[in-house]
VOBA-1610 file (N, C-alpha, C; in pm, whole numbers, padded with zeros to 5 digits, always signed):
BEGIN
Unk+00084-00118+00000Unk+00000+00000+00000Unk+00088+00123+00000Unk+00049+00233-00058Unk+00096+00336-00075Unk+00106+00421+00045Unk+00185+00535+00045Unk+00182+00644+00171Unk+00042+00733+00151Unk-00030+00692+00081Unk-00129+00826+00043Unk-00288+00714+00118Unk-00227+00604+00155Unk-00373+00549+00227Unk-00339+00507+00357Unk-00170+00495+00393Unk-00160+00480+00535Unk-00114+00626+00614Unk-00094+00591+00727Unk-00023+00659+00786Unk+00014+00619+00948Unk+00148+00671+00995Unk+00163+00604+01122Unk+00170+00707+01260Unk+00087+00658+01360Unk+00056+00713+01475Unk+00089+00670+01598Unk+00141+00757+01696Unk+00208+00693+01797Unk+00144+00714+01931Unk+00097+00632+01983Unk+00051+00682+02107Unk+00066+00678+02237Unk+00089+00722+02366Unk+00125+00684+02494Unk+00053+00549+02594Unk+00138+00511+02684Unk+00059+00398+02761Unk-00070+00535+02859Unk-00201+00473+02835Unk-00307+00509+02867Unk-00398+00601+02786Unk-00335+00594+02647Unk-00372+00713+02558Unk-00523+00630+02525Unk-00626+00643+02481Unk-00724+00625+02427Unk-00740+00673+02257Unk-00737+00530+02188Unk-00702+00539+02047Unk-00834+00579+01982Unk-00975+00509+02039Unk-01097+00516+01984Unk-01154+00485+02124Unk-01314+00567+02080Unk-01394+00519+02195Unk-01509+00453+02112Unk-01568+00361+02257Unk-01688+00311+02190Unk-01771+00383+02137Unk-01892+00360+02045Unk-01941+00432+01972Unk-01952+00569+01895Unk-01822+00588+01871Unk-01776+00672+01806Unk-01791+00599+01672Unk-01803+00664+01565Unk-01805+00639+01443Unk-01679+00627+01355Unk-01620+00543+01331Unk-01514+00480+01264Unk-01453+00515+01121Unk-01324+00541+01113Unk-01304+00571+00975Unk-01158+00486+00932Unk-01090+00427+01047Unk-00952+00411+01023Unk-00946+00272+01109Unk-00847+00179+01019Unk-00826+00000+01132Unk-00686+00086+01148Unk-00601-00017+01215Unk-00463+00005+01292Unk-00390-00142+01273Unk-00271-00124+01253Unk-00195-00222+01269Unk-00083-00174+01326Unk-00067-00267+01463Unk-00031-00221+01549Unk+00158-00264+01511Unk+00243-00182+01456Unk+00408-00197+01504Unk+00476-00186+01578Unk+00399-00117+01714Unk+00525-00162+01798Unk+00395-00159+01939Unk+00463-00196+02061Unk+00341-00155+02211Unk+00247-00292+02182Unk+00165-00220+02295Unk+00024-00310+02309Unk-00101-00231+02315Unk-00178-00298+02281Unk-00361-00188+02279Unk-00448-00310+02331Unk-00504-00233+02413Unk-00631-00303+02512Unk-00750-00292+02443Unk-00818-00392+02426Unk-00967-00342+02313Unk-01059-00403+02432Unk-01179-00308+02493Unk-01299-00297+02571Unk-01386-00284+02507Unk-01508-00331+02621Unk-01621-00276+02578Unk-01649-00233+02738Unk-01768-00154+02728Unk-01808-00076+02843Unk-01969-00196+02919Unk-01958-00207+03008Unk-02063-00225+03052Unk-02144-00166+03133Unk-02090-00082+03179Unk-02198+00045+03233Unk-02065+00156+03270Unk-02143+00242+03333Unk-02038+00426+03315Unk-01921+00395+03408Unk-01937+00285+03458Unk-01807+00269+03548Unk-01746+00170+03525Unk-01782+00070+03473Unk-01732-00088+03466Unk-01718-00124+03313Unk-01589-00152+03271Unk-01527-00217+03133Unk-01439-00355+03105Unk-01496-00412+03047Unk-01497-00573+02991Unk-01340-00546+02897Unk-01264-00628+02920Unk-01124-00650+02859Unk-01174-00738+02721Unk-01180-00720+02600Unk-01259-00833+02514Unk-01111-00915+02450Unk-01004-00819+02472Unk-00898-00874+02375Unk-00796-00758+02390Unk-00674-00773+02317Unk-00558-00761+02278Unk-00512-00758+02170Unk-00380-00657+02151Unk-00361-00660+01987Unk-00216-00626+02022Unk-00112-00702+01978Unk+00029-00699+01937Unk+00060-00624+01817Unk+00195-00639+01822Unk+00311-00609+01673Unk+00219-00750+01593Unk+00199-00697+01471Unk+00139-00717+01400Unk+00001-00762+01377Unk-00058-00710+01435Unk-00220-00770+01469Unk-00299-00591+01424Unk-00400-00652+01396Unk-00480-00552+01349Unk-00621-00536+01411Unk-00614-00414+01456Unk-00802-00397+01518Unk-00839-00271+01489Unk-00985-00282+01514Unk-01063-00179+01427Unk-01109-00211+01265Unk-01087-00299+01288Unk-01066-00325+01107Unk-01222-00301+01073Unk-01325-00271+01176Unk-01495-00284+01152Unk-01525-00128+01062Unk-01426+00003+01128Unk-01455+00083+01038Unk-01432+00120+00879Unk-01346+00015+00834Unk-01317-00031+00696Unk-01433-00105+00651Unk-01497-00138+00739Unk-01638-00195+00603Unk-01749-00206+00641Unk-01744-00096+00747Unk-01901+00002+00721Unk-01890+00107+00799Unk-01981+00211+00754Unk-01974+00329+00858Unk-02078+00280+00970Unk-02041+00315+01100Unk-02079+00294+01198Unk-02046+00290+01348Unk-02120+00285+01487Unk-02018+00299+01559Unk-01948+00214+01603Unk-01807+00223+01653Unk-01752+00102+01702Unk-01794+00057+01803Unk-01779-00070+01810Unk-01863-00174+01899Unk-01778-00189+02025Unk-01644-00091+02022Unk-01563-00092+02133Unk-01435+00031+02160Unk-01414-00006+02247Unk-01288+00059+02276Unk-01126+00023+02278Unk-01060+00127+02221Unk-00923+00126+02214Unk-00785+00211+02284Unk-00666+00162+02376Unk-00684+00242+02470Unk-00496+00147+02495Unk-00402+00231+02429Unk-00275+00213+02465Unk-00223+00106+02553Unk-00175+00021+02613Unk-00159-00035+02723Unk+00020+00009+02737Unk+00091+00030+02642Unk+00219+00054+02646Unk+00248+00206+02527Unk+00366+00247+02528Unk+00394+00315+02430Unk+00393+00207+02330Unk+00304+00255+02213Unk+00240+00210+02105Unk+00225+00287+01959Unk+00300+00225+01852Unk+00293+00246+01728Unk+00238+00141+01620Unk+00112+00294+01560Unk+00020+00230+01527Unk+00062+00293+01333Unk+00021+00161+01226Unk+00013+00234+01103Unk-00158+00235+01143Unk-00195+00330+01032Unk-00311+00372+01057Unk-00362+00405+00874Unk-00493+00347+00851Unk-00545+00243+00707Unk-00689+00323+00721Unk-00698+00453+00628Unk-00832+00564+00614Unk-00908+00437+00528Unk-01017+00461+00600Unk-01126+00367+00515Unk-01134+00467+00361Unk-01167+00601+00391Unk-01183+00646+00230Unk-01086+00631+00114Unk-00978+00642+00218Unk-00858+00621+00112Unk-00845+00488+00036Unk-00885+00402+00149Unk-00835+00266+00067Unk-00997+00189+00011Unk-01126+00322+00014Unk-01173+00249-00107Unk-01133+00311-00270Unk-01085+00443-00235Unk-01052+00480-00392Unk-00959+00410-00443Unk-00837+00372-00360Unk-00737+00310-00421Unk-00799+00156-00452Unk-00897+00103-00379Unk-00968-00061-00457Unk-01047-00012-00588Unk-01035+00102-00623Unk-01134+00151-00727Unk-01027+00159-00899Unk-00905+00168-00796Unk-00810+00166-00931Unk-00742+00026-00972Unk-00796-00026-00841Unk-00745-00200-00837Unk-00832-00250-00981Unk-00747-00431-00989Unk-00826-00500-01077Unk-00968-00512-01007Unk-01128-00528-01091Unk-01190-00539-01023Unk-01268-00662-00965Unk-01160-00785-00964Unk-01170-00885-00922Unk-01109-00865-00774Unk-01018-00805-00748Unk-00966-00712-00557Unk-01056-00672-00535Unk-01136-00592-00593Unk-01240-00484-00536Unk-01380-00581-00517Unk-01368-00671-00631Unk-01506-00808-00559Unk-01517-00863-00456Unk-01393-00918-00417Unk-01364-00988-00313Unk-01343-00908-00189Unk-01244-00805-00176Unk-01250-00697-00093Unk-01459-00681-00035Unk-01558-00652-00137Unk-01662-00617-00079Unk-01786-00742-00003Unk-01694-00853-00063Unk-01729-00979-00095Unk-01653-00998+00114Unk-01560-01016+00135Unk-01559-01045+00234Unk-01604-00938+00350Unk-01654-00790+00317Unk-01650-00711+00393Unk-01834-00707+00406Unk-01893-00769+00311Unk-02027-00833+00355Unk-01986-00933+00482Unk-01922-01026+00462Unk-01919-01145+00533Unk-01860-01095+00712Unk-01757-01019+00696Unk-01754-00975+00830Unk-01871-00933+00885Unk-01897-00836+00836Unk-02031-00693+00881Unk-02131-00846+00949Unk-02166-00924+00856Unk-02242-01029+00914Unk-02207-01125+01006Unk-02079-01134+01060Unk-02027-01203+01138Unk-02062-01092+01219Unk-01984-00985+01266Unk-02001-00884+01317Unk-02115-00874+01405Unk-02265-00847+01327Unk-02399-00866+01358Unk-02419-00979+01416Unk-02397-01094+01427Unk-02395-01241+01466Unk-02345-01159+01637Unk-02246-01141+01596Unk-02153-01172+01705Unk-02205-01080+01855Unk-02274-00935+01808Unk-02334-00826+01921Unk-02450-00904+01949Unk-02552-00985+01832Unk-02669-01071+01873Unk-02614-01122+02023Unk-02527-01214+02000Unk-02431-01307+02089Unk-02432-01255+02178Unk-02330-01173+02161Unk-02290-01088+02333Unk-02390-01056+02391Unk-02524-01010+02340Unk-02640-00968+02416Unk-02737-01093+02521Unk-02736-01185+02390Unk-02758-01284+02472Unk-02691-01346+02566Unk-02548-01344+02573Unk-02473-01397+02670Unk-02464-01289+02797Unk-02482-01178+02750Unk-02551-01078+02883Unk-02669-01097+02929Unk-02772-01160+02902Unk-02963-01159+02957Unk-02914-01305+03030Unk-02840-01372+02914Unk-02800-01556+03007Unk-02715-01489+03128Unk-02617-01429+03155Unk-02550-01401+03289Unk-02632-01349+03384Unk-02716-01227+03315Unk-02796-01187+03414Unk-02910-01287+03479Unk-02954-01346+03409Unk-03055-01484+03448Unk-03050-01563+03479Unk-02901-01575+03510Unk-02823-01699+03621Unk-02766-01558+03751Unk-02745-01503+03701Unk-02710-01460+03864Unk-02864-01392+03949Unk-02935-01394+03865Unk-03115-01335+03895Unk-03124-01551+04000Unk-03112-01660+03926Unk-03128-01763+03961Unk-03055-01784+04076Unk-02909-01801+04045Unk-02850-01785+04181Unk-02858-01731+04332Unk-02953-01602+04334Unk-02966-01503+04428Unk-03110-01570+04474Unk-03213-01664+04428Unk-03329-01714+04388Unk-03279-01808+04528Unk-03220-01924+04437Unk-03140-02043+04485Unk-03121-01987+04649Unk-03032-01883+04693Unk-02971-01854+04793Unk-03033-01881+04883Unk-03177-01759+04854Unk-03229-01677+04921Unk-03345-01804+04974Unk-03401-01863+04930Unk-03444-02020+04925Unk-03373-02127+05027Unk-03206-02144+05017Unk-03139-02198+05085Unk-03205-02128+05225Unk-03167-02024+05212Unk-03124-01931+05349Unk-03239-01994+05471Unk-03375-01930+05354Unk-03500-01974+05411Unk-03531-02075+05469Unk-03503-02164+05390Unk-03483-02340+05440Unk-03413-02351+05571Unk-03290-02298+05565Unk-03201-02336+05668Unk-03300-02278+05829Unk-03343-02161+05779Unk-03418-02115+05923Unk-03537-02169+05934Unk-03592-02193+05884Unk-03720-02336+05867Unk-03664-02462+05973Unk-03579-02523+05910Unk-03480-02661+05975Unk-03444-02633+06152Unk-03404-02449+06120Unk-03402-02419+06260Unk-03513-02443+06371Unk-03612-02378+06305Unk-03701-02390+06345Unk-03771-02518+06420Unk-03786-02581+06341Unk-03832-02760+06382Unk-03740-02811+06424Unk-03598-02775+06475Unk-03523-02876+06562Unk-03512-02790+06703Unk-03577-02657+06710Unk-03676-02612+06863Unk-03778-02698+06859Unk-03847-02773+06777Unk-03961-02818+06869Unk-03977-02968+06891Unk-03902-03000+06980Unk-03873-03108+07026Unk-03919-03206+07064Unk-04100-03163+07150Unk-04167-03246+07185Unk-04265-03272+07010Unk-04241-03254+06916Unk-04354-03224+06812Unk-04515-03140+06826Unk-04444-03034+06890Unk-04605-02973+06909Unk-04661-02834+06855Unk-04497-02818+06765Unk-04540-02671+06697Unk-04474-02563+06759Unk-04456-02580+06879Unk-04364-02481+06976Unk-04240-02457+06966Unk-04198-02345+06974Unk-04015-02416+07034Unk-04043-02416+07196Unk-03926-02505+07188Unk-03941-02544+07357Unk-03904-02446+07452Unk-03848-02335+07363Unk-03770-02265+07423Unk-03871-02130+07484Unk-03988-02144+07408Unk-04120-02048+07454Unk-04201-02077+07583Unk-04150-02208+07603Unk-04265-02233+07698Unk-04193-02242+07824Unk-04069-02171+07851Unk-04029-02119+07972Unk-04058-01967+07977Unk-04106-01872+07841Unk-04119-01722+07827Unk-04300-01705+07912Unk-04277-01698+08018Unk-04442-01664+08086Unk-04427-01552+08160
//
């Protein structure tokens, strides 16, 4: 690829490369450092989803569609990033053969739909966590009950409904 569709960016440990739902224009391939990729689960609390080394690439979602990113990006070390303009590198697939430029849109359907698959997923695997720990707290609270129940009937010793321990309270 040419200098006229990359370019390289350097950023500090704790720098914030992209935020979630921000709208996307550029992937990264990362040459030197490390980058932490999140997602947020509420205004205080963020999910680690992954990692990206010397030579690994993320973000790659704003290259094939506009939209917001489904996450966050966020230095973990001093980090050098090349950096891949989605506009740029569709004009330059425009001067490509247009058997590159088939396949190029040809797999960038197929992500976008993996993509979509994949937030389905996560959502559901958020309502399933929440509906086991909704169960769990169910379960407990049930145990708990039980256990003071059990208490209960091993005060009443003679079987008469009492604890025994009432019928010295006069």
């Amino acid at each position: 690829m040419s200098s006229d569709v990359i370019a390289i960016l350097s950023y500090q440990e704790g720098d914030t490369i992209f935020r979630e739902g921000e709208v996307g224009r550029m992937a990264y391939l990362v040459r030197e450092g490390r980058v932490k990729i999140q997602r947020e689960r509420s205004s205080s609390q963020k999910q680690v989803i992954g990692h990206a080394g010397p030579g690994q690439v993320f973000g790659e979602h704003a290259l094939l569609s506009i939209g917001p990113r489904p996450n966050s990006a966020v230095a973990e070390l001093p980090t050098k990033c090349v950096v891949i303009h989605r506009d740029k590198l569709t004009e330059k697939l425009k001067t490509e053969d247009a058997f590159i430029a088939a396949l190029y849109n040809i797999l960038a359907t197929n992500m976008r739909s993996m993509i979509e698959k994949g937030a389905d997923l996560d959502c559901l695997l958020q309502d399933l966590s929440q509906g086991t720990r909704t169960l769990e707290t169910s379960v407990m609270d049930q145990q708990t009950a039980s256990a003071g129940h059990e208490s209960d009937k091993a005060d009443d010793t003679d079987g008469n409904g009492e604890d025994e321990d009432d019928a010295f309270l006069i």
